[in-house]
C-alpha positions as CSV (number, residue, x, y, z in Angstrom):
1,X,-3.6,9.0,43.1
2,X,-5.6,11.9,43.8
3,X,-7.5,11.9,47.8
4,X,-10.0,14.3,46.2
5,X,-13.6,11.9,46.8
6,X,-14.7,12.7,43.2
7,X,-11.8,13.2,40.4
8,X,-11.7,16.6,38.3
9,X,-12.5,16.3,35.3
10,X,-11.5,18.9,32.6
11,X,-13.9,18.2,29.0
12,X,-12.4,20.2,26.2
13,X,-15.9,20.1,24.3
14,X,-19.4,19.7,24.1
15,X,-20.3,16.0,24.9
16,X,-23.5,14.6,24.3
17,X,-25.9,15.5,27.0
18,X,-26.6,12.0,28.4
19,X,-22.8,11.0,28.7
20,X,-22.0,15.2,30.4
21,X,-25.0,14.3,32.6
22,X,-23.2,10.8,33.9
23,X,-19.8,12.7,34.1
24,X,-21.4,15.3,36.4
25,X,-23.0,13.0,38.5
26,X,-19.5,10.7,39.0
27,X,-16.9,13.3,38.5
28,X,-16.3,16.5,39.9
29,X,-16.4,17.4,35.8
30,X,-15.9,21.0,34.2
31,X,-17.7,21.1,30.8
32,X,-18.2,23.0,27.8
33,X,-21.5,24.1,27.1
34,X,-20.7,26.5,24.5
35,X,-18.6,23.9,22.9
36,X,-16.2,26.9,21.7
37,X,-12.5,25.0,21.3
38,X,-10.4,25.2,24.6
39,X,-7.2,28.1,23.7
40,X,-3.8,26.6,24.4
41,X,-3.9,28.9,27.5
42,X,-6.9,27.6,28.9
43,X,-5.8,23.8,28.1
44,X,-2.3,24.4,30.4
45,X,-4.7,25.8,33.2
46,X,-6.8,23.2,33.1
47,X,-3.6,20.8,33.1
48,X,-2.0,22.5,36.2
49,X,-5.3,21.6,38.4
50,X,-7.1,18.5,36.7
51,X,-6.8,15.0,37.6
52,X,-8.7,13.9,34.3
53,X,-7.9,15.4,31.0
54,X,-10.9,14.6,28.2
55,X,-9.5,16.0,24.8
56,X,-10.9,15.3,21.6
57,X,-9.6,14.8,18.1
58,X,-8.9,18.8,17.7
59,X,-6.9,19.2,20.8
60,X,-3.3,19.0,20.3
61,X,-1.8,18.0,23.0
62,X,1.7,17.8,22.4
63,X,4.9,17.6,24.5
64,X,5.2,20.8,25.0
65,X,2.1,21.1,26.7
66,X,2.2,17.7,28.6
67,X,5.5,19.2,30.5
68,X,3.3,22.0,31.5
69,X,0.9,19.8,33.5
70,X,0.5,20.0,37.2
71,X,1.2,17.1,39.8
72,X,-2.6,15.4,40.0
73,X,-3.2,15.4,36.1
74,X,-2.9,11.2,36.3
75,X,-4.9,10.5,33.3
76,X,-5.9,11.7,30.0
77,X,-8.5,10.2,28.4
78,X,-8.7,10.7,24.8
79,X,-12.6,11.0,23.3
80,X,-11.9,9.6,20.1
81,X,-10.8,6.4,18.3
82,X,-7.6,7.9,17.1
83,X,-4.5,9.2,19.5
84,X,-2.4,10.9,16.6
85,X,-3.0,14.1,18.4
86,X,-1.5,13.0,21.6
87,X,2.3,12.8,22.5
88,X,1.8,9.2,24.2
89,X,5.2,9.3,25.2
90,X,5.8,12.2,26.5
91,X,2.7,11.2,28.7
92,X,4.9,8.3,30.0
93,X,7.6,10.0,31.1
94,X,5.4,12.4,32.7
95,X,3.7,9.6,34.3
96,X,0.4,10.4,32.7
97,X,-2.0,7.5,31.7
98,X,-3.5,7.8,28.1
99,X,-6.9,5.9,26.8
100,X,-8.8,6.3,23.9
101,X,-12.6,4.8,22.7
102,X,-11.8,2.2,20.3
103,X,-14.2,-0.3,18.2
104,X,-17.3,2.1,18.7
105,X,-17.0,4.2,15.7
106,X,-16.6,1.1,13.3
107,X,-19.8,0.4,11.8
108,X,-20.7,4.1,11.5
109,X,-17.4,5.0,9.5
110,X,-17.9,1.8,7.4
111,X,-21.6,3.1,6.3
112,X,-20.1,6.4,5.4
113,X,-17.4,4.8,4.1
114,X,-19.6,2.9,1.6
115,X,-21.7,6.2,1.2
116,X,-18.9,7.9,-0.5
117,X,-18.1,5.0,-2.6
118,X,-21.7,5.2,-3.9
119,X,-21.9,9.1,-4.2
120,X,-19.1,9.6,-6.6
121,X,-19.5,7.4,-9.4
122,X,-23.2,7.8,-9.4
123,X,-22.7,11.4,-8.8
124,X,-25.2,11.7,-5.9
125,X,-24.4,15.7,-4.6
126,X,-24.3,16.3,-8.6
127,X,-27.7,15.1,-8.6
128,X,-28.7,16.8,-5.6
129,X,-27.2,20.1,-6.4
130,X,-29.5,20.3,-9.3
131,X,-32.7,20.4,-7.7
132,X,-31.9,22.4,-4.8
133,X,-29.1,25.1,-6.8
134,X,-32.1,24.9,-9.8
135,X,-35.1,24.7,-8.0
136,X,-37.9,24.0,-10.6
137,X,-35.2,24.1,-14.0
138,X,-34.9,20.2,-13.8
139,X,-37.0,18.8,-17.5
140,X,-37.1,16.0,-16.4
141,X,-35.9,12.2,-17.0
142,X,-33.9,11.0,-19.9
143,X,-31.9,8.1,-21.0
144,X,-28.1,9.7,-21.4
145,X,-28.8,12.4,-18.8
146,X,-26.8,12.5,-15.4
147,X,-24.9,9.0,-16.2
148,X,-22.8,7.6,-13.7
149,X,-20.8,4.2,-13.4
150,X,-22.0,1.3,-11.5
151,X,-19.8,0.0,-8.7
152,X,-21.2,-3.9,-9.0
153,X,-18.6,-6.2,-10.7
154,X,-15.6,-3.6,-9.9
155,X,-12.4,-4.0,-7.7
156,X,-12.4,-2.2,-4.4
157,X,-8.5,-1.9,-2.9
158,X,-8.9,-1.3,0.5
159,X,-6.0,0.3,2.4
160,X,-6.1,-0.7,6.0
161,X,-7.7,-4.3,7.2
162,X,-8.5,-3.1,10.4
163,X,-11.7,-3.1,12.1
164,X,-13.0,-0.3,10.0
165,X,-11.2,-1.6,6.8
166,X,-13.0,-4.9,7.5
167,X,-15.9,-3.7,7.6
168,X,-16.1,-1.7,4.4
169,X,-15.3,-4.7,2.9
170,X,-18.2,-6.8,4.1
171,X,-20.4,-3.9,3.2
172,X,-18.1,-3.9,-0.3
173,X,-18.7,-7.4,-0.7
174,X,-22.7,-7.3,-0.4
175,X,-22.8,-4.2,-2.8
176,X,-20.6,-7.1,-5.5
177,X,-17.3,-5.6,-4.9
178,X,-14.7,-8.0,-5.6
179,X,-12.2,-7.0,-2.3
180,X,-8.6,-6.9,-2.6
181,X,-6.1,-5.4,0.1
182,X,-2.7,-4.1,1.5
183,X,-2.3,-4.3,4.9
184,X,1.1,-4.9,7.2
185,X,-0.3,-8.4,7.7
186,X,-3.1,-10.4,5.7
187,X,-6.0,-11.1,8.1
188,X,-6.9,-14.5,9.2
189,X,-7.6,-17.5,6.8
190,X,-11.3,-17.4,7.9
191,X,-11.5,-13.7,7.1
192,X,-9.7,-13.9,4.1
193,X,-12.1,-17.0,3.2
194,X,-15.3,-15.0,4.2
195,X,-14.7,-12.2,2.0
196,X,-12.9,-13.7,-1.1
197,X,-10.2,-11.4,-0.6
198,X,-6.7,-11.1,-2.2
199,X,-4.0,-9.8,-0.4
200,X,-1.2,-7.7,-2.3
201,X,1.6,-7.1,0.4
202,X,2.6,-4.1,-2.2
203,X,0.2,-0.8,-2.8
204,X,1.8,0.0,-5.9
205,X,0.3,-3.1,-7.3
206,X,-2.9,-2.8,-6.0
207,X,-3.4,0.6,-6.9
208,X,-2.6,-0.3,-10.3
209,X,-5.5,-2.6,-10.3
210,X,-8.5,-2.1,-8.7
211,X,-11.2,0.8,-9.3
212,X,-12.0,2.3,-6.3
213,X,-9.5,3.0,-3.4
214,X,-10.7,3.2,0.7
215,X,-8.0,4.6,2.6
216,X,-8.8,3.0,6.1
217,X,-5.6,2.9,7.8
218,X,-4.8,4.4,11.2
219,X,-2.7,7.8,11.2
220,X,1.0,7.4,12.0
221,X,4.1,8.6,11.0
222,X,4.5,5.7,9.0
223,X,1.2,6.4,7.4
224,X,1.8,10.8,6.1
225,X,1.6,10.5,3.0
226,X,1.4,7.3,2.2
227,X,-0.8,8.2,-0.6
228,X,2.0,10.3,-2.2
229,X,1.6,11.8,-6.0
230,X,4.2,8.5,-6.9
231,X,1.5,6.3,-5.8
232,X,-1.9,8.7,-7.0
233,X,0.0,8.3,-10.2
234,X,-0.3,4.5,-10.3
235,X,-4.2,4.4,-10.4
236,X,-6.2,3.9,-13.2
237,X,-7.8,6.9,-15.1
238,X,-11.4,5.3,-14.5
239,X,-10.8,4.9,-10.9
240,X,-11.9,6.3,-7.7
241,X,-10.4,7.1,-4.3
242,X,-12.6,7.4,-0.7
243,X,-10.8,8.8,2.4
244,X,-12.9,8.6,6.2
245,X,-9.7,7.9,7.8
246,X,-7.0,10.9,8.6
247,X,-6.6,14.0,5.6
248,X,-3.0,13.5,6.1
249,X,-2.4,10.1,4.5
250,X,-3.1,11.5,1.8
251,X,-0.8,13.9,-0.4
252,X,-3.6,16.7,-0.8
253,X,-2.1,18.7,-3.3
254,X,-1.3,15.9,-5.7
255,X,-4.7,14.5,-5.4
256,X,-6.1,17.2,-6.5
257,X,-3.6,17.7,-9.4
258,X,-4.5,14.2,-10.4
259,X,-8.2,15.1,-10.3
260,X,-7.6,18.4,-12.6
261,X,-5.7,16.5,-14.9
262,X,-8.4,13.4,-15.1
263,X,-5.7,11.0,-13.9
264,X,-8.4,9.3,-11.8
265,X,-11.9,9.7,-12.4
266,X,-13.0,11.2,-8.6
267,X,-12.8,11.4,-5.2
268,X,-14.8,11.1,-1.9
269,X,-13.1,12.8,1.2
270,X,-14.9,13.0,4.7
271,X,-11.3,14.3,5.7
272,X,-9.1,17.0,5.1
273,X,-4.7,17.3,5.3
274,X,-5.0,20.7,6.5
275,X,-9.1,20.4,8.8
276,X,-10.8,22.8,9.3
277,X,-9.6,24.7,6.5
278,X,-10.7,23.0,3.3
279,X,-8.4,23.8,-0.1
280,X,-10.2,26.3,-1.9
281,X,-9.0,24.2,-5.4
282,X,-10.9,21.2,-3.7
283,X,-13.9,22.9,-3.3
284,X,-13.7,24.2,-7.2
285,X,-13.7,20.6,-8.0
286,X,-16.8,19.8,-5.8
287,X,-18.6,22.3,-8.2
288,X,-17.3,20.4,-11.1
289,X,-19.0,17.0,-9.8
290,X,-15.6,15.5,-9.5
291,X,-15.2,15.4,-5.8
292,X,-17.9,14.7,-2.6
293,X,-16.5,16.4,0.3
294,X,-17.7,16.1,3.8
295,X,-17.0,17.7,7.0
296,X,-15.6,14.7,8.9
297,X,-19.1,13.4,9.5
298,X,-18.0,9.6,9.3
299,X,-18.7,8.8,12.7
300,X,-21.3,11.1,13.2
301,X,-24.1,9.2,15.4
302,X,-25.8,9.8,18.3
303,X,-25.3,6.4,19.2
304,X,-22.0,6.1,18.6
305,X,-21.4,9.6,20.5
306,X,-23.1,8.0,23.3
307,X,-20.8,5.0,23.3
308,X,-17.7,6.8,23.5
309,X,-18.4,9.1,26.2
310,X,-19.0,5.6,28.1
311,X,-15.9,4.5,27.3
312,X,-14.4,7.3,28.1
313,X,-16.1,6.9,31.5
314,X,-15.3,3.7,31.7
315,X,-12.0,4.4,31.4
316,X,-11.8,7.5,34.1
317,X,-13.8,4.9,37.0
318,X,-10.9,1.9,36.2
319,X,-8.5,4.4,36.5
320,X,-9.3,5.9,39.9
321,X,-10.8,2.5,41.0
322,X,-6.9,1.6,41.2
323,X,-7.1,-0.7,38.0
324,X,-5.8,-0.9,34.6
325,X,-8.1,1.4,32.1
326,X,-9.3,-1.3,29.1
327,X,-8.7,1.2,27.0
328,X,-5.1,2.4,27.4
329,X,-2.5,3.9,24.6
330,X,0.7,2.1,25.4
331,X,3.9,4.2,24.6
332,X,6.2,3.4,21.7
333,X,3.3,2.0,19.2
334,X,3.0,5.6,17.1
């Protein structure tokens, strides 16, 4: 433990300015106010003389870089819901405590989530595209013009009962989805109960037969791919797919293939396999109406900002209080 009588702090990026304000007046806390993303360099420096590492989802910090950090760097706590971009383990043998800032980002993801379901089959940026790319060039309503597909009375597979996966389908459910899912376990009888749900322990089926896919599970290695061409090939022409979880579970390329080819009807993707670099053949289909891409905006709230950072403090005070953080990444569950 660190004698220091306020912990450094190292903040890879701009924070909101209420939670950098706290951070400054508990920690001895170096920010970014230029919010320009930390270079690997500047990351290792920063490891060799911190006591408090505070990445974000586009820091990678690997193994490689973990081995590099200096004697006092005790904890690294993750701002973010996810931890796919940390080597947890090679934390733990380095002695490093990890935490992240779970359950804040739920209800914000699941409104986006259930944005994205909307936009696509009632072709919202389509829509929107016209008066803004025409300005003045719209005639006007009629009855066949700009027609869509309505999402009441359809099946919504959701991939992922979590949290977030729960709550896109209670959202789903009020919007008269009829919820089905694949998850490694079915959720409790009560939930199950609540929602109406049916359970299919395989994704190939369920692909098969619902309408619109969420993809809502957590990224792992287990999870890459998951959403291989194999499986893209198993949904329905008429059907939809909605990603706010991790680019990567996805098989990018073959989506897009399937989209080209009409194999599935669209697709609604807050995020991207290879971020911040969007698939110029992706962007093609946006301009074709048969995709709404969005730049991994599903969390995107002041209040849920706000709500991590105290987490994240939260975590830093347990720490250094000599307790157990409430938020910490155990080793091993990747």
């Amino acid at each position: 433990m660190t004698t220091r009588k306020k912990p450094k702090v190292y903040i890879t990026r701009k924070l909101p300015d209420a939670v950098e304000t706290r951070m400054r007046e508990l920690f001895d806390a170096e920010l970014n106010i230029e919010d320009k993303p930390r270079t690997q360099p500047e990351l290792v420096a920063a490891m060799k003389t911190a006591d408090v590492l505070v990445p974000t989802v586009t820091d990678r910090i690997d193994a490689a870089l973990i081995e590099q950090a200096g004697p006092d760097l005790k904890l690294i706590a993750s701002f973010s819901n996810g931890y796919d971009h940390i080597d947890v383990d090679a934390a733990a043998r380095k002695g490093i405590t990890v935490t992240n800032t779970p359950n804040v980002l739920t209800e914000d993801t699941a409104d986006m989530t259930m944005a994205l379901i909307l936009s696509v089959p009632r072709r919202l940026a389509e829509g929107s595209q016209i008066l803004t790319d025409d300005a003045g060039k719209w005639a006007g309503w009629t009855p066949t013009w700009m027609l869509g597909h309505r999402i009441w009375g359809k099946r919504i597979g959701i991939v992922g009962m979590g949290r977030i996966g729960t709550a896109v389908a209670k959202r789903a459910k009020a919007f008269g989805l009829s919820i089905h899912y694949h998850n490694r376990n079915k959720v409790s009888p009560a939930t199950e109960d609540e929602l109406e749900a049916t359970y299919w322990d395989s994704l190939d089926q369920m692909l098969a037969r619902v309408d619109i896919v969420s993809v809502n599970c957590p990224s792992t290695p287990a999870t890459y791919h998951l959403l291989s061409a194999r499986r893209l090939a198993l949904m329905q022409p008429n059907s939809y797919i909605v990603n706010t979880a991790r680019g990567g579970i996805i098989d990018e390329n073959a989506l897009i293939q399937c989209l080209k080819e009409n194999k599935i009807a669209g697709a609604g993707l807050d995020v991207f396999e290879n971020e911040p670099a969007i698939n110029p053949k992706l962007l093609k289909l946006a301009e074709q109406g048969k995709v709404v891409l969005l730049p991994h905006m599903g969390s995107a709230t002041i209040e849920g900002r706000i709500d991590m950072g105290d987490k994240v403090i939260i975590n830093i005070r347990t720490y250094f209080d000599g307790h157990r953080p409430p938020n910490r990444v155990l080793p091993g569950r990747s």
